[in-house]
C-alpha angles and dihedrals in degrees: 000000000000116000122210123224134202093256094051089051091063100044082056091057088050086061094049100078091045085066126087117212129248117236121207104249090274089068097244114128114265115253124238115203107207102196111192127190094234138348081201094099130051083229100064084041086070096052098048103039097043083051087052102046089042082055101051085037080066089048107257136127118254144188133180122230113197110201096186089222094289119131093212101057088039081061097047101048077051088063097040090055107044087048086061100054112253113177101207136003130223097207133195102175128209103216124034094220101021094048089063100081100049079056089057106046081058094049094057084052093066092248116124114220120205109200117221126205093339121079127212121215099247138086091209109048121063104044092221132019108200097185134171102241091245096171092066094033093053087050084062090060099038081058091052094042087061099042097058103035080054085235100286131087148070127291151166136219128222109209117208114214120332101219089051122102095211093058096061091038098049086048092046093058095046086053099042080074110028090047092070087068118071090187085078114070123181108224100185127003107182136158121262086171085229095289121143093217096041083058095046088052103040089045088061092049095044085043094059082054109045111018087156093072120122105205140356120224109205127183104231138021103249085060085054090056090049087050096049098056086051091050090047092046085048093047093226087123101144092019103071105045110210130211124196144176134223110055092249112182093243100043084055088051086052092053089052089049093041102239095112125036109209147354129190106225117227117196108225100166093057088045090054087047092054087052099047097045092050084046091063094032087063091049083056086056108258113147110181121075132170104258097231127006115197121222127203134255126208128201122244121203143146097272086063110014091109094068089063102040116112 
């Protein structure tokens, strides 16, 4: 598979205002449906917005779907939008598995669908996967998790969604590390389906259970936050070192204050550009497209976190 690197992700949006759009045989822009898991965190906004905005920079017509991390309405916006005539979908799917059919009713419809961030468990469905390499950028962390906690202590792991590729493969590459070292020992690993205020929540009740822990690994960056409030309420800042993914601005902020370790930043801007230049490059007629492209992750800590502050 070929990753995409930041670099490589500019140089994509260079190319963008040197094409000229194509227009449906009536002469009207094609429309371009961009479906997102959830608007519910500023993560996922990113990613929409900045799909949108690449699309319309081509000079189609868009329009974001949120589907709030509920299979169902993810369907149905499938079917709205199919039934209006969208000619290609930027898709980031809520359920490995469940996610499938809804690609594929569109591919029978004749609309290509390039899946962004979130990856579907099938090789001939989506035409195109654009994904952050969570597995290597979650070693990193993992690195950087034992390092810090000297290899010894108690600690406890926040899952993201468990449907969710991402989350298994972002835990797979943390324990792939901090599994070779027995002085680490995991207490309590539960779900906290990549929601602020579900972490917030799960970290009390783990808390009451294990005050003795030495640091939280969470998979993705909103579930640090929430962590981070419950750490703070239960004054163990400092105590509890948290580790997060996604490269969130505020998370970011929270490295360069000290309150948080680490991140793993995602690039969703160059992911949403991927899509949307394969987007226009099928309406050109190309028809062959890499099934998933990898793109990389970089860790944030505090040794370099000021090269990525605002």
């Amino acid at each position: 598979m070929r990753k995409i690197n930041l670099l490589s992700g500019l140089l994509l949006l260079m190319t963008f205002w040197a094409c000229g759009a194509d227009k449906n045989d009536d002469g009207a822009a094609k429309k371009v449906a961009v479906v997102i898991s959830t608007l519910n965190n500023p993560w996922f906004v990113v990613l929409a917005e900045s799909a949108a905005d690449d699309v319309r920079a081509l000079g189609y017509e868009a329009k974001i779907f949120d589907s709030q991390n509920n299979p169902a309405t993810e369907s149905d916006n499938f079917e709205n939008l199919i039934a209006s005539g969208f000619d290609a979908i930027l898709f980031n799917p809520t359920d490995a598995d469940g996610s499938i059919v809804n690609i594929l009713k569109a591919k029978a419809a004749g609309v290509p669908v390039f899946c962004m961030d979130r990856e579907v468990n099938a090789d001939d469905a989506a035409t195109s996967q654009i994904l952050s390499d969570n597995y290597s950028g979650c070693v990193e962390l993992g690195v950087e998790f034992v390092k810090t906690l000297n290899g010894s202590g108690e600690y406890v792991e926040l899952l993201g969604l468990v449907g969710d590729n991402n989350t298994w493969a972002r835990s797979g590459g943390f324990h792939s590390v901090v599994d070779e070292f027995p002085g680490l020992k995991m207490v309590a690993q539960q779900s906290a389906d990549f929601d602020r205020n579900r972490a917030m929540e799960v970290m009390e009740t783990i808390l009451q259970a294990q005050p003795d822990i030495k640091a939280v690994f969470c998979g993705n960056d909103a579930m640090a936050m929430g962590a981070l409030q419950a750490l703070q309420a239960a004054d163990k800042i400092g105590q509890v070192r948290i580790f997060g993914f996604d490269g969130a601005a505020d998370v970011v902020e929270k490295i360069g204050e000290g309150k948080i370790v680490a991140t793993g930043m995602q690039y969703p801007k160059v992911m949403a550009q991927t899509a949307a230049r394969f987007a226009h490059e099928y309406f050109e007629g190309r028809r062959e497209f890499p099934q998933r492209i990898p793109v990389e992750v970089e860790l944030v800590d505090a040794g370099n976190v000021a090269g990525y502050q605002q």
